[in-house]
C-alpha positions in Angstrom: -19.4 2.1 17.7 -18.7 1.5 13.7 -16.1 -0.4 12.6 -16.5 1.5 9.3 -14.9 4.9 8.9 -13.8 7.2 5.9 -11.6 9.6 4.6 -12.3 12.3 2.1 -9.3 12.0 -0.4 -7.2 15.1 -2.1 -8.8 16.0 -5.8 -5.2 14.9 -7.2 -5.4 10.9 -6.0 -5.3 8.3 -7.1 -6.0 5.3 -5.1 -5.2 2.6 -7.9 -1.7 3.9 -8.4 -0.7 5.0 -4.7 -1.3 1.0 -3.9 0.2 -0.3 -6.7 3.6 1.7 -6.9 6.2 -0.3 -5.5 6.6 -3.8 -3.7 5.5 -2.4 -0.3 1.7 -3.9 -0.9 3.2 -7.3 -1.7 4.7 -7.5 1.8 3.0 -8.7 4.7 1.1 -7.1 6.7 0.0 -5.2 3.6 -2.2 -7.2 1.1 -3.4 -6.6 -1.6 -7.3 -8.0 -3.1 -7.2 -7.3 -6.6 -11.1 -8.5 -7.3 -12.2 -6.2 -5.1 -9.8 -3.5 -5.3 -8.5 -2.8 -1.6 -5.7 -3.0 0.5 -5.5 -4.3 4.1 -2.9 -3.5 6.6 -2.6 -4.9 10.2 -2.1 -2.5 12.8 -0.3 -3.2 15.7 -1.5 -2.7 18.8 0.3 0.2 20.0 -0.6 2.1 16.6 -4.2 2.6 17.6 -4.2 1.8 21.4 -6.1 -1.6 21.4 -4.7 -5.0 20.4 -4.1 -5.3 16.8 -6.1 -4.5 14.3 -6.9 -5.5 10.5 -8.0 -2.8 8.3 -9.6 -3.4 4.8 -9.4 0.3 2.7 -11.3 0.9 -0.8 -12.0 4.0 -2.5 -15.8 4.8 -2.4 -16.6 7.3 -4.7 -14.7 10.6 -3.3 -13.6 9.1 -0.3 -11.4 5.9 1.2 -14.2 3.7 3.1 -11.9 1.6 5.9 -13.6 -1.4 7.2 -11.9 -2.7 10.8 -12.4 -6.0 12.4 -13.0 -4.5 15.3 -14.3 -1.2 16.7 -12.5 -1.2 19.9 -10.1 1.5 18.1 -8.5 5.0 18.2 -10.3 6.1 15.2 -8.6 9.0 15.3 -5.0 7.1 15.1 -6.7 4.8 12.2 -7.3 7.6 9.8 -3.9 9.4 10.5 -2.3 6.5 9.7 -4.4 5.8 6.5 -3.0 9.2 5.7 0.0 8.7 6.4 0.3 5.8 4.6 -1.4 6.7 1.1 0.2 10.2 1.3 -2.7 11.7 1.6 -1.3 15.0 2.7 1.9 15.1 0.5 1.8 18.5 -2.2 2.2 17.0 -5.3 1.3 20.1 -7.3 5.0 21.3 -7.7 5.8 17.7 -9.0 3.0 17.4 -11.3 3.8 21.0 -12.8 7.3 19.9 -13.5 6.3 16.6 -14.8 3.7 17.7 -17.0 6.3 19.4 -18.6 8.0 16.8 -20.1 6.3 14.7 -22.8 7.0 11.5 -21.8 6.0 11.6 -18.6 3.2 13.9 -19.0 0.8 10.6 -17.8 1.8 11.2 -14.5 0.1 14.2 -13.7 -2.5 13.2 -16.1 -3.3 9.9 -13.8 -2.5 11.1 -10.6 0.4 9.2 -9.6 3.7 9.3 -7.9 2.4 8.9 -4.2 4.2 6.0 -2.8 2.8 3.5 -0.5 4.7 3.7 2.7 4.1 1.6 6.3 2.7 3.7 9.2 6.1 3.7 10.7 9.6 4.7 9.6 10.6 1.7 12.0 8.7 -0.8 9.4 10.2 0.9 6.1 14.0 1.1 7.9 13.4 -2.9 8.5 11.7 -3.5 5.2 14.5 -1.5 3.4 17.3 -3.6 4.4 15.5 -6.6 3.5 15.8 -5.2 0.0 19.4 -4.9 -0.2 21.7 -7.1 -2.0 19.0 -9.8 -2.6 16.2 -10.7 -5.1 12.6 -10.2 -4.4 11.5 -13.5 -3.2 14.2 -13.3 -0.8 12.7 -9.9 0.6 9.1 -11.3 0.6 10.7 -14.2 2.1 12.4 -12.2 5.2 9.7 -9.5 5.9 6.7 -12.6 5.9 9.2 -14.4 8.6 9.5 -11.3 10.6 5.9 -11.0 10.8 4.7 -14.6 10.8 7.8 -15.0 13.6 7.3 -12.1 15.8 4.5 -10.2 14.7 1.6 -9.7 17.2 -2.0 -11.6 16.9 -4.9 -10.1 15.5 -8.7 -11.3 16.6 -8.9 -12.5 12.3 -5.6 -14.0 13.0 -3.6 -11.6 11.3 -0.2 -10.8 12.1 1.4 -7.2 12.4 4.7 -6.1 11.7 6.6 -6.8 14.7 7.8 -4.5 17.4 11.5 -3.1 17.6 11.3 -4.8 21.2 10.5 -7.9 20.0 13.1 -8.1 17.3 15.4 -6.8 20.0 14.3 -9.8 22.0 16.2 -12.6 19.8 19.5 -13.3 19.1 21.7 -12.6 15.9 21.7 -16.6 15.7 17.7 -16.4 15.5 17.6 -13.8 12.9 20.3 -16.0 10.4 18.0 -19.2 11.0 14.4 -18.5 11.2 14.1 -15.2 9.4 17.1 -16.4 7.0 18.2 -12.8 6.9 22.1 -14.1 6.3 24.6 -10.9 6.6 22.0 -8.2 7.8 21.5 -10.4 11.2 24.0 -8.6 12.9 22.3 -5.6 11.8 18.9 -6.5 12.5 20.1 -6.8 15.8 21.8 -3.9 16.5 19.0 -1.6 15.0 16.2 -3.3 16.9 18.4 -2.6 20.6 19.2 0.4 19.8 15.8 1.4 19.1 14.2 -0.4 21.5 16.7 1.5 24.2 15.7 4.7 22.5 19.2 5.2 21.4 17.5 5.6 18.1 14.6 7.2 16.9 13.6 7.1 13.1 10.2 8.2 13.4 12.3 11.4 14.2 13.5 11.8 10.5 10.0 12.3 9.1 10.3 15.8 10.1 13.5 16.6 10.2 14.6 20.2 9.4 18.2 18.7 8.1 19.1 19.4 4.9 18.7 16.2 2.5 22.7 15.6 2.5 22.9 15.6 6.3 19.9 13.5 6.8 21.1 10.9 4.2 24.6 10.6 6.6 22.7 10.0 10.2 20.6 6.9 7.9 23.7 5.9 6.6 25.5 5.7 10.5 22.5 2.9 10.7 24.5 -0.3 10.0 23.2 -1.7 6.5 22.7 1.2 4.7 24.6 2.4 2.2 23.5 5.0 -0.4 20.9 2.7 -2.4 19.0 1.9 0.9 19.4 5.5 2.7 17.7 7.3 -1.1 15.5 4.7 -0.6 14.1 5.3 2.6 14.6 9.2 1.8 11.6 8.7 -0.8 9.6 7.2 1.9 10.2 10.1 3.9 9.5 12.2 1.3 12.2 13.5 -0.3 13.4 12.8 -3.6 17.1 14.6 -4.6 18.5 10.9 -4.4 18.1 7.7 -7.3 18.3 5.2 -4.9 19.9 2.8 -8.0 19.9 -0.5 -7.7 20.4 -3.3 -10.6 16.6 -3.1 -11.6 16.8 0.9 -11.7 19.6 0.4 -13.7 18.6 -2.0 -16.3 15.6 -0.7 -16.6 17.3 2.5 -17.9 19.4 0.6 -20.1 16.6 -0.8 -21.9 14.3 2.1 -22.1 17.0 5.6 -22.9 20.6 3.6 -23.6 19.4 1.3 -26.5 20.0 -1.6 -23.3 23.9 -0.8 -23.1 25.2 -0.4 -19.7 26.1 3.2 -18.7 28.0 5.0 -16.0 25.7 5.9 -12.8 26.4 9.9 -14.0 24.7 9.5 -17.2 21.7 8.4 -15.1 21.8 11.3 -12.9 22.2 13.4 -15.7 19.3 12.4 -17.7 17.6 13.0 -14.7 19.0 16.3 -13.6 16.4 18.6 -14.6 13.5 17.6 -12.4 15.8 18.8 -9.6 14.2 17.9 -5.9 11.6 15.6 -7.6 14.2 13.8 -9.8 14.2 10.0 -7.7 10.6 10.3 -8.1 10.7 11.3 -11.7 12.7 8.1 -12.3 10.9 6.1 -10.4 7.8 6.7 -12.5 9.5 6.3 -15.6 10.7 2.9 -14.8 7.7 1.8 -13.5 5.1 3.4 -16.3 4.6 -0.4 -18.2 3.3 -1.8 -14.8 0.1 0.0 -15.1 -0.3 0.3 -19.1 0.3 -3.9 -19.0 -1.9 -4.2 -15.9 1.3 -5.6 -13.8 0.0 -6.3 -10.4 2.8 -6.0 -7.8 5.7 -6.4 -9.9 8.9 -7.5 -8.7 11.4 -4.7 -7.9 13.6 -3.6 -5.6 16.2 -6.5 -6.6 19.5 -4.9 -6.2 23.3 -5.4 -6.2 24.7 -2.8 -4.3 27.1 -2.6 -1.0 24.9 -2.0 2.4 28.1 -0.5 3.9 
């Protein structure tokens, strides 16, 4: 058996800009090679149904080539979660028509962008999320490498995954302040992971939710930790986009680049932003984030925000 696969790719893809468009590829187990232009990701094992797994992806020509270090795999389970976490099988053509649309932005549609990188769970992007609130970057990086490092099962390379919801439920509050120096979202961490764990809560369930974007935003919010930035947040990771999901970098970064860098009310924001209706979060998020890819920023440093979890 291989332990090479691929993955034909949508015409409208780009693989350059999927990986690069937020943080997500800076946080462990994603990592990014920038001389050879991949991305590796570390499953765990109950994602493919073999003990865990590193995965090295690269576009080939028309098609993602994924090299594992092993080949005792679900390859089936491998390439859906490839999809899943490239986007793969997100319609973009509704964005990109509105998009185009708009001078400014017109180089999203021209360079396929606007997929964002997301983990193979909702799980991982819940935790990763409320490492982001309230904190700078390096304090994020610092949390989610700690949770792996920590508790994150052992690849054959040596490669750790992103932990388990049982195994985060298996420590104490006390363990989560000290060794993954997660300070007020202990309490939280620990409360998610049981409840989870226990199958009190299921996020994976919100993926495909038939709620309407208001009412799915409340049941995130009823998860301890997250307030409005981190529930549009994760919303854009499920795929949906009515929310801003502003935090101080958002913000600033709209200062400088449509309010000659004075600080405005939120509802001017939302106003400037108003017209690209369902797509809107998205539409910002491209905008602020346009420089990274005409100055060749790797995996800049966003995500640093100010806002209340509650």
């Amino acid at each position: 058996m291989s332990n090479i696969h691929y993955l034909e790719i949508p015409a409208n893809f780009s693989f350059e800009h999927t990986i690069r468009s937020h943080g997500w590829s800076s946080l462990p187990p994603f990592e990014i090679d920038e001389a050879n232009e991949s991305l590796s990701y570390v499953f765990k094992a109950g994602e493919l149904e073999c003990e865990p797994v590193s995965a090295t992806i690269r576009r080939e020509a028309e098609r993602l080539k994924i090299e594992c270090e092993s080949t005792n795999i679900d390859k089936e389970k491998l390439l859906r979660g490839v999809r899943h976490m490239l986007r793969l099988d997100d319609d973009m053509d509704d964005f990109y028509e509105i998009i185009s649309k708009e001078p400014a932005l017109g180089w999203v549609s021209t360079a396929n962008a606007g997929r964002m990188l997301r983990s193979p769970t909702v799980f991982e992007d819940l935790v990763k999320t409320l490492c982001t609130t309230n904190c700078s970057w390096g304090a994020t990086t610092k949390m989610v490498t700690n949770l792996v490092e920590k508790l994150g099962e052992i690849s054959p390379s040596g490669k750790r995954a992103f932990p388990t919801a049982e195994a985060l439920s298996s420590v104490s509050v006390e363990f989560f302040r000290q060794e993954i120096r997660a300070g007020y979202r202990s309490a939280y961490f620990a409360e998610m992971a049981c409840l989870i764990a226990s199958d009190k809560l299921d996020p994976e369930t919100w993926l495909h939710s038939e709620l309407p974007t208001a009412e799915l935003r409340k049941e995130i919010k009823k998860v301890k930790g997250f307030g409005d930035y981190a529930a549009d947040n994760l919303l854009k990771l499920l795929g949906r986009y009515d929310g801003l999901a502003l935090d101080s970098w958002l913000r600033a970064g709209f200062y400088k680049k449509h309010n000659r860098e004075k600080v405005c009310a939120d509802l001017k924001i939302e106003k400037h932003y108003k017209k690209f209706g369902k797509w809107k979060g998205l539409a910002m998020w491209c905008d602020m984030t346009e420089k990274w890819f005409e100055e060749e920023v790797v995996i800049p440093n966003a995500h640093s925000n100010s806002n209340n979890p509650q």
